[in-house]
MDTraj code that builds the backbone (N, CA, C; nanometers):
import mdtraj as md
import numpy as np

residues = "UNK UNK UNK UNK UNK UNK UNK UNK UNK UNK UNK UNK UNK UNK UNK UNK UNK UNK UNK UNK UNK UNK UNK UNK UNK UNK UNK UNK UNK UNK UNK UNK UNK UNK UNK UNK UNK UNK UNK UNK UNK UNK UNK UNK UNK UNK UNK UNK UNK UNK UNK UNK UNK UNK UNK UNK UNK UNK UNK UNK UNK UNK UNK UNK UNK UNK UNK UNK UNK UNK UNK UNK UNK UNK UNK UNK UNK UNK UNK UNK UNK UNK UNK UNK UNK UNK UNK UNK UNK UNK UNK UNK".split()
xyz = np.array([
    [-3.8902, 6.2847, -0.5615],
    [-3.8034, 6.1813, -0.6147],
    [-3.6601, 6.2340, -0.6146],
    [-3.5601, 6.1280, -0.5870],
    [-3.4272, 6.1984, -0.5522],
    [-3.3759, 6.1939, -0.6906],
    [-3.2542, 6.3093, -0.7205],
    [-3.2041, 6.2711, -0.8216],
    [-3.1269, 6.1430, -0.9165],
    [-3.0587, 6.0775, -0.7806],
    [-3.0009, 5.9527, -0.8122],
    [-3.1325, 5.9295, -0.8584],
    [-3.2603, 5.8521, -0.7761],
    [-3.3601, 5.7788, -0.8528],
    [-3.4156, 5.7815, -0.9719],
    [-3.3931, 5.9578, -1.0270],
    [-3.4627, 5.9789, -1.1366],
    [-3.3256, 5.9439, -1.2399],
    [-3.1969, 5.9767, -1.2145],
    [-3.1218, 5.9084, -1.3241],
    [-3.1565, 5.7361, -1.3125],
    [-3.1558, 5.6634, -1.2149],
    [-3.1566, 5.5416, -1.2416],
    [-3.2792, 5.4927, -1.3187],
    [-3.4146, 5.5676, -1.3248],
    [-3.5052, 5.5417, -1.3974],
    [-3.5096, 5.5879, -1.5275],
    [-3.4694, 5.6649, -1.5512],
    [-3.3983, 5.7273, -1.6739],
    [-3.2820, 5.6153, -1.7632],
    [-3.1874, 5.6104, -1.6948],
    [-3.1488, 5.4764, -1.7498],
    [-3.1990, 5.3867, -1.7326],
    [-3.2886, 5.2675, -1.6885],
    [-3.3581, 5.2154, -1.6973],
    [-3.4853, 5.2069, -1.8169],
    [-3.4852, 5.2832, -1.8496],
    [-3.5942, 5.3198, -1.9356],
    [-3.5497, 5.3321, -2.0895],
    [-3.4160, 5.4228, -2.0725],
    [-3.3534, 5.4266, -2.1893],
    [-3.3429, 5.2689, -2.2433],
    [-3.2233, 5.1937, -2.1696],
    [-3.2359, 5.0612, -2.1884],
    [-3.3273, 4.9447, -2.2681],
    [-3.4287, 4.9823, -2.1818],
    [-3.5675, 4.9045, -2.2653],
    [-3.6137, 4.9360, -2.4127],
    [-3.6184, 5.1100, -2.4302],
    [-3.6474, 5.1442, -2.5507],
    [-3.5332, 5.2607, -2.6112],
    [-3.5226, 5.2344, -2.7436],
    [-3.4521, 5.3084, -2.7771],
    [-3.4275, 5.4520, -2.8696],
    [-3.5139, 5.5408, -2.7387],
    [-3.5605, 5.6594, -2.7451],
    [-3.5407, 5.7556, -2.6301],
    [-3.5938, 5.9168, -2.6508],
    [-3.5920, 5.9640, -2.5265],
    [-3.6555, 5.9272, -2.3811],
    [-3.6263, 5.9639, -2.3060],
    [-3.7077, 5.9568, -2.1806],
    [-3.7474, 6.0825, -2.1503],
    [-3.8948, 6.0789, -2.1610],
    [-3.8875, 6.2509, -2.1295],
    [-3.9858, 6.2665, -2.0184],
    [-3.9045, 6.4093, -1.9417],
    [-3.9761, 6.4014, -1.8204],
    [-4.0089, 6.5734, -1.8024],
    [-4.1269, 6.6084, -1.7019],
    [-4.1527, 6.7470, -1.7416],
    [-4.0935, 6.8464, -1.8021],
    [-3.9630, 6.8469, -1.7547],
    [-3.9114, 6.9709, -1.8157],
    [-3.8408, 6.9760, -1.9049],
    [-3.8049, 6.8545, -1.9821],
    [-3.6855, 6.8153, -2.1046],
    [-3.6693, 6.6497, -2.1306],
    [-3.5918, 6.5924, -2.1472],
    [-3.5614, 6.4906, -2.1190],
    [-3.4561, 6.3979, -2.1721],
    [-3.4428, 6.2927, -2.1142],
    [-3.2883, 6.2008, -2.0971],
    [-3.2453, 6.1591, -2.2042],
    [-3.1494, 6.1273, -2.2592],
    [-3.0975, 6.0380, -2.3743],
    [-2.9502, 5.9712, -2.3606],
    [-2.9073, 5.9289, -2.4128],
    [-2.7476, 5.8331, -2.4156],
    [-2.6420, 5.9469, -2.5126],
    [-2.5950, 5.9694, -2.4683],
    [-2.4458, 6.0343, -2.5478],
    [-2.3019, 5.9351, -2.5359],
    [-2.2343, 5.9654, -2.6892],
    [-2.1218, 5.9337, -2.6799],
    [-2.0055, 6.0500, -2.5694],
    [-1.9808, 5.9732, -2.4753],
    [-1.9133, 6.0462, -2.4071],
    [-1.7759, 6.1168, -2.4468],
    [-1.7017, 6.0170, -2.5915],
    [-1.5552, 6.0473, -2.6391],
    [-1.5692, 6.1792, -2.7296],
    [-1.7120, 6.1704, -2.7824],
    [-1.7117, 6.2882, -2.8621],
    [-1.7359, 6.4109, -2.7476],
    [-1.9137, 6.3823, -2.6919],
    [-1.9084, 6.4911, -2.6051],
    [-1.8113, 6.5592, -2.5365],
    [-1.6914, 6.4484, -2.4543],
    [-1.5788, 6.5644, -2.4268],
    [-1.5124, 6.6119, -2.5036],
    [-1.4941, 6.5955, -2.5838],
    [-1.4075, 6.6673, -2.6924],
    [-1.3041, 6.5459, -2.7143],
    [-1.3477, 6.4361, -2.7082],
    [-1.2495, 6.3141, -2.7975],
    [-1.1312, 6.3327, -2.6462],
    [-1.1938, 6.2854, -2.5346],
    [-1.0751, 6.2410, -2.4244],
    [-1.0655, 6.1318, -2.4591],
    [-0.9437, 6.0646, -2.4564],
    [-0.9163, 5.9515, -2.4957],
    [-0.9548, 5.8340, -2.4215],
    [-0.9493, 5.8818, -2.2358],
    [-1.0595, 5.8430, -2.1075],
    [-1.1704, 5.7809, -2.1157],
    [-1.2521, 5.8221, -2.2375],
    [-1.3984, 5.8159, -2.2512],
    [-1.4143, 5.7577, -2.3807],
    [-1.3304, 5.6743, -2.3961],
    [-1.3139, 5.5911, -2.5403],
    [-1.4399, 5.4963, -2.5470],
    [-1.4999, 5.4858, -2.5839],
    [-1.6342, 5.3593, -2.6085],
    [-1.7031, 5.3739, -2.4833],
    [-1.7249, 5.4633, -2.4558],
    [-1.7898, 5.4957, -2.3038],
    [-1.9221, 5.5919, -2.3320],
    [-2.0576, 5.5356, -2.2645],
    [-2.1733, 5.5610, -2.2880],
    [-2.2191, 5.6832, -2.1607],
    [-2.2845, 5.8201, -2.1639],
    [-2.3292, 5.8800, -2.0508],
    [-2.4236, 5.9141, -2.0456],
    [-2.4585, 5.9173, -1.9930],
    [-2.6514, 6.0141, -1.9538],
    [-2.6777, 6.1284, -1.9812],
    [-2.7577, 6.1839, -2.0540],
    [-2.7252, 6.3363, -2.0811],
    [-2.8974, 6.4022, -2.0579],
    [-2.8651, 6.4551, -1.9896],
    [-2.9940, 6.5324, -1.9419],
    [-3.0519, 6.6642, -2.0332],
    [-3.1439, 6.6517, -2.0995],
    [-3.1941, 6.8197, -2.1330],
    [-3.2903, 6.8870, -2.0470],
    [-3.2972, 6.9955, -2.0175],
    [-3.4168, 7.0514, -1.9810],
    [-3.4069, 7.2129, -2.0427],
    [-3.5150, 7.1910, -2.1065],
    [-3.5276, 7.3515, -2.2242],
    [-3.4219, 7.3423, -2.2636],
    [-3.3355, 7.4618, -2.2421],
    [-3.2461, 7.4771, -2.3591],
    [-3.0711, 7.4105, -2.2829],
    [-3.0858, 7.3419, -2.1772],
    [-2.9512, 7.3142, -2.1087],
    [-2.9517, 7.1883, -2.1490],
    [-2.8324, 7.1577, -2.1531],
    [-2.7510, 6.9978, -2.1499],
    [-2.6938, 6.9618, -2.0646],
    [-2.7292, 6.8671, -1.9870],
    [-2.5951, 6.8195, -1.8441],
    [-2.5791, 6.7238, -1.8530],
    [-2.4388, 6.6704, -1.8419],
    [-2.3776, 6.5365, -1.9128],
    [-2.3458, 6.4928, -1.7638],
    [-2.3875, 6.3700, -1.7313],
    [-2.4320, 6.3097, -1.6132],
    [-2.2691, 6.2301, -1.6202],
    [-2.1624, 6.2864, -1.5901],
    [-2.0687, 6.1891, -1.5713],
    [-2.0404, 6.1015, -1.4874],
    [-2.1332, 6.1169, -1.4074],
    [-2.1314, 6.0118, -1.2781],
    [-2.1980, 5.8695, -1.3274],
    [-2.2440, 5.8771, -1.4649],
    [-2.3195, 5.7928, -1.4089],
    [-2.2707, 5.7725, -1.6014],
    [-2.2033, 5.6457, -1.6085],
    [-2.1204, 5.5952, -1.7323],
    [-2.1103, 5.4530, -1.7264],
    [-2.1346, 5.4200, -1.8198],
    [-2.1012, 5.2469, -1.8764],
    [-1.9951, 5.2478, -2.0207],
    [-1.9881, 5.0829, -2.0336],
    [-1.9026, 5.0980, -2.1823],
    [-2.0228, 5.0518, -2.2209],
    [-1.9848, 5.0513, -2.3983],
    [-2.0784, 5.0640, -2.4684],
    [-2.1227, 4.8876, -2.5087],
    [-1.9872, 4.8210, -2.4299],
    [-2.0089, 4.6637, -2.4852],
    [-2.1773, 4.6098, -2.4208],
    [-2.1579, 4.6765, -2.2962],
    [-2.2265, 4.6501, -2.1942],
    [-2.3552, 4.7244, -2.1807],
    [-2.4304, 4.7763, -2.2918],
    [-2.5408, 4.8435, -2.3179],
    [-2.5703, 4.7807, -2.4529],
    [-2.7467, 4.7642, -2.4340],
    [-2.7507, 4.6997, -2.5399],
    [-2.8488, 4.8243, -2.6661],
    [-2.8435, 4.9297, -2.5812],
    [-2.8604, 5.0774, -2.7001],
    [-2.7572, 5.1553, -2.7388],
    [-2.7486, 5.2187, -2.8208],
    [-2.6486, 5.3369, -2.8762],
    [-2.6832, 5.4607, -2.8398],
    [-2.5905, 5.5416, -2.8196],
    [-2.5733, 5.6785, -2.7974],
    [-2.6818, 5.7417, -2.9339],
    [-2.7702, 5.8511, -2.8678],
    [-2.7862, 5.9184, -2.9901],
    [-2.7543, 6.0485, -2.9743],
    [-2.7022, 6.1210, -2.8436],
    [-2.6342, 6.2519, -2.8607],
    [-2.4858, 6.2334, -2.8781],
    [-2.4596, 6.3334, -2.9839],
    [-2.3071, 6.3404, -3.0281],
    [-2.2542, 6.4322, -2.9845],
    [-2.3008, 6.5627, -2.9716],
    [-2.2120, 6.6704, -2.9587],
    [-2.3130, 6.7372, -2.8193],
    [-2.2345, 6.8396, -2.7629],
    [-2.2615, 6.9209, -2.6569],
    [-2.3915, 7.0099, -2.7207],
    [-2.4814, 7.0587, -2.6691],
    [-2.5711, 7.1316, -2.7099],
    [-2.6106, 7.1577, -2.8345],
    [-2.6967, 7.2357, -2.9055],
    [-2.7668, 7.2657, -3.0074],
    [-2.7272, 7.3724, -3.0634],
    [-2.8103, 7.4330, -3.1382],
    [-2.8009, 7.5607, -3.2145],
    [-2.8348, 7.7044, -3.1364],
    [-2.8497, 7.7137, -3.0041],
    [-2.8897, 7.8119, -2.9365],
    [-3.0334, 7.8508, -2.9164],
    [-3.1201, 7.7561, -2.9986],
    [-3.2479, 7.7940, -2.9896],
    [-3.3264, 7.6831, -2.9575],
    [-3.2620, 7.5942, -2.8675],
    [-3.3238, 7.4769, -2.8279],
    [-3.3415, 7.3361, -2.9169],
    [-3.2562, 7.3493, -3.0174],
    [-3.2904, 7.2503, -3.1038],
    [-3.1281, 7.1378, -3.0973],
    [-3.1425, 7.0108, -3.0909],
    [-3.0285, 6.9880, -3.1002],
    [-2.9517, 6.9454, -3.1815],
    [-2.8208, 6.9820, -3.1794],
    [-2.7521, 6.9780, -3.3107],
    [-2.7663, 6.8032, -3.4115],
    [-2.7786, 6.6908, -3.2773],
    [-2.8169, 6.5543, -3.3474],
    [-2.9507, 6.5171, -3.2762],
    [-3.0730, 6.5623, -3.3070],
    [-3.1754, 6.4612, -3.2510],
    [-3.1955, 6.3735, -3.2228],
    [-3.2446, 6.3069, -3.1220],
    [-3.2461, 6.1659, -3.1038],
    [-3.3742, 6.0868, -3.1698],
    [-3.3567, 5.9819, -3.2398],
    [-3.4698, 5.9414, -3.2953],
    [-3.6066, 5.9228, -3.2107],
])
top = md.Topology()
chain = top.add_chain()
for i, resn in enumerate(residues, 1):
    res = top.add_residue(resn, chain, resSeq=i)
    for name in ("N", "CA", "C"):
        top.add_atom(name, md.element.get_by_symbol(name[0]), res)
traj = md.Trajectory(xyz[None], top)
């Protein structure tokens, strides 16, 4: 499966329910993008994809909506966790 496909199913999925998507090795959730960068002003009400797997975070900037236009909320806030795999805001 290509990566584009697996983000588009990933969002897709997110969408429907409003929870993780999890896939073998970690899995997907919605971040606020204004916080995650550190409050760019760019990324004002702007929704991103944020990938976990084990203990990494990759913030899918390619792949962004506004938030009018999603009908879930972000549940990652900040960049990574506590160093031991846990993250600093869980997603419900």
């Amino acid at each position: 499966m290509s990566k584009v496909h697996q983000h588009s199913e990933a969002w897709n999925a997110l969408m429907s329910l409003n929870k993780p998507h999890y896939i073998a090795t970690g899995f997907y959730a919605l971040g606020d993008a204004y916080l995650i960068s550190g409050k760019d002003p760019k990324y004002k009400n702007t929704i991103i994809l944020v990938e976990h797997r084990q203990k990494t975070q990759i913030n899918h900037w390619e792949h962004r909506w506004n938030k009018s236009e999603c009908s879930q909320q972000p549940t990652i806030e900040t960049n990574n966790g506590d160093g031991r795999g846990n993250l600093n805001r869980k997603a419900p």
